[in-house]
C-alpha positions as CSV (number, residue, x, y, z in Angstrom):
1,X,-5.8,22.8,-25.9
2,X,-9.0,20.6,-25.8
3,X,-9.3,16.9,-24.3
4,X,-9.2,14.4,-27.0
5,X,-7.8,11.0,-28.0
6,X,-4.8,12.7,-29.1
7,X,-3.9,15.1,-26.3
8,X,-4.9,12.2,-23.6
9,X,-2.0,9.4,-25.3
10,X,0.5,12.4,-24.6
11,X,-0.6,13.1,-21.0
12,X,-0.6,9.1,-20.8
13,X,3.2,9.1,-22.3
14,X,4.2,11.7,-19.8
15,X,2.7,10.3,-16.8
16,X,4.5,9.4,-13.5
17,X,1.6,7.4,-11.6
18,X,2.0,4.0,-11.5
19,X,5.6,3.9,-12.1
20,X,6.8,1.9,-9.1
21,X,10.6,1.5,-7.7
22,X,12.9,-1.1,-8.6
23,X,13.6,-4.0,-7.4
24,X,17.7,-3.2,-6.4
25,X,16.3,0.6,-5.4
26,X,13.4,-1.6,-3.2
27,X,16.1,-3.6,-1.6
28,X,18.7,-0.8,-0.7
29,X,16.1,0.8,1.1
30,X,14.9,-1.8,3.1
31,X,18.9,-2.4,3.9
32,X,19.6,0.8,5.0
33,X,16.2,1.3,6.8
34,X,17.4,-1.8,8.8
35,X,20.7,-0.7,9.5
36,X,19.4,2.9,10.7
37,X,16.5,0.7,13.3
38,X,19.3,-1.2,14.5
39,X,21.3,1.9,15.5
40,X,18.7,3.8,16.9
41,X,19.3,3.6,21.4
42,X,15.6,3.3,21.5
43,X,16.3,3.8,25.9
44,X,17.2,7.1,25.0
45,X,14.3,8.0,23.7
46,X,11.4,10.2,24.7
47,X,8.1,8.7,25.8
48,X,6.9,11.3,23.2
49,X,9.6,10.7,20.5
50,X,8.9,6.8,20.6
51,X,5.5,7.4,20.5
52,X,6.2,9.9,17.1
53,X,8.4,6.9,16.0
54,X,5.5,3.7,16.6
55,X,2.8,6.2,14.5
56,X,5.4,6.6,11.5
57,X,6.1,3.2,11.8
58,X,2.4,1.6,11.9
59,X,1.1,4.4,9.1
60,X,3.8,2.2,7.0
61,X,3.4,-1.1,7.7
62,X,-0.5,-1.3,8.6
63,X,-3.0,-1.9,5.7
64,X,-4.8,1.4,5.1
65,X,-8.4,1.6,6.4
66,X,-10.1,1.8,2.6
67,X,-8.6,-1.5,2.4
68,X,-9.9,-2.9,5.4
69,X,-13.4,-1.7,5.2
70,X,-13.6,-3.5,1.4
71,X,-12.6,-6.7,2.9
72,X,-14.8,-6.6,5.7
73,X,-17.9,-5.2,4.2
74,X,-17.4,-8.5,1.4
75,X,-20.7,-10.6,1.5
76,X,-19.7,-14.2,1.1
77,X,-22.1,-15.9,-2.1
78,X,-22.8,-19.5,-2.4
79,X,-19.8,-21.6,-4.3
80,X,-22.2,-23.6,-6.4
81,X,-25.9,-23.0,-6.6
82,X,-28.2,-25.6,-6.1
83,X,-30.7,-26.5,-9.4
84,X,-33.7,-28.6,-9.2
85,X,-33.8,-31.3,-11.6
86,X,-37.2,-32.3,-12.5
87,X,-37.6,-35.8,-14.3
């Protein structure tokens, strides 16, 4: 089966990427990942296993480095360019 307009709407129909989660789903998660931080005796922890547990942590919450390098590699332009007027 070749690659054509036809085939392509199908693949697009049956397509997972880009579906995100819902809202509720969102906000159960984010409840029970609180209520699981809270619990965790972070004293009893490993220097290793809190170590394990920052790196899980900042992979999630940190911007990923593609991201960063587009915004600092952004050239700032000129708002409004200047025109000479001649009379």
């Amino acid at each position: 089966m070749g690659f054509n307009s036809e085939t392509a709407s199908e693949g697009g129909k049956t397509s997972k990427r880009g579906k995100s989660l819902s809202i509720d789903l969102r906000s159960d998660l984010k409840t029970l990942i609180t209520h699981i931080l809270k619990d965790i005796d972070y004293d009893a922890l490993s220097n290793t296993q809190k170590l394990k547990l920052l790196d899980i942590a900042l992979k999630h919450t940190l911007p990923k480095l593609s991201i960063e390098k587009q915004i600092t590699e952004h050239i700032e332009q000129p708002l409004f360019l200047d025109i000479d007027e001649e009379d």
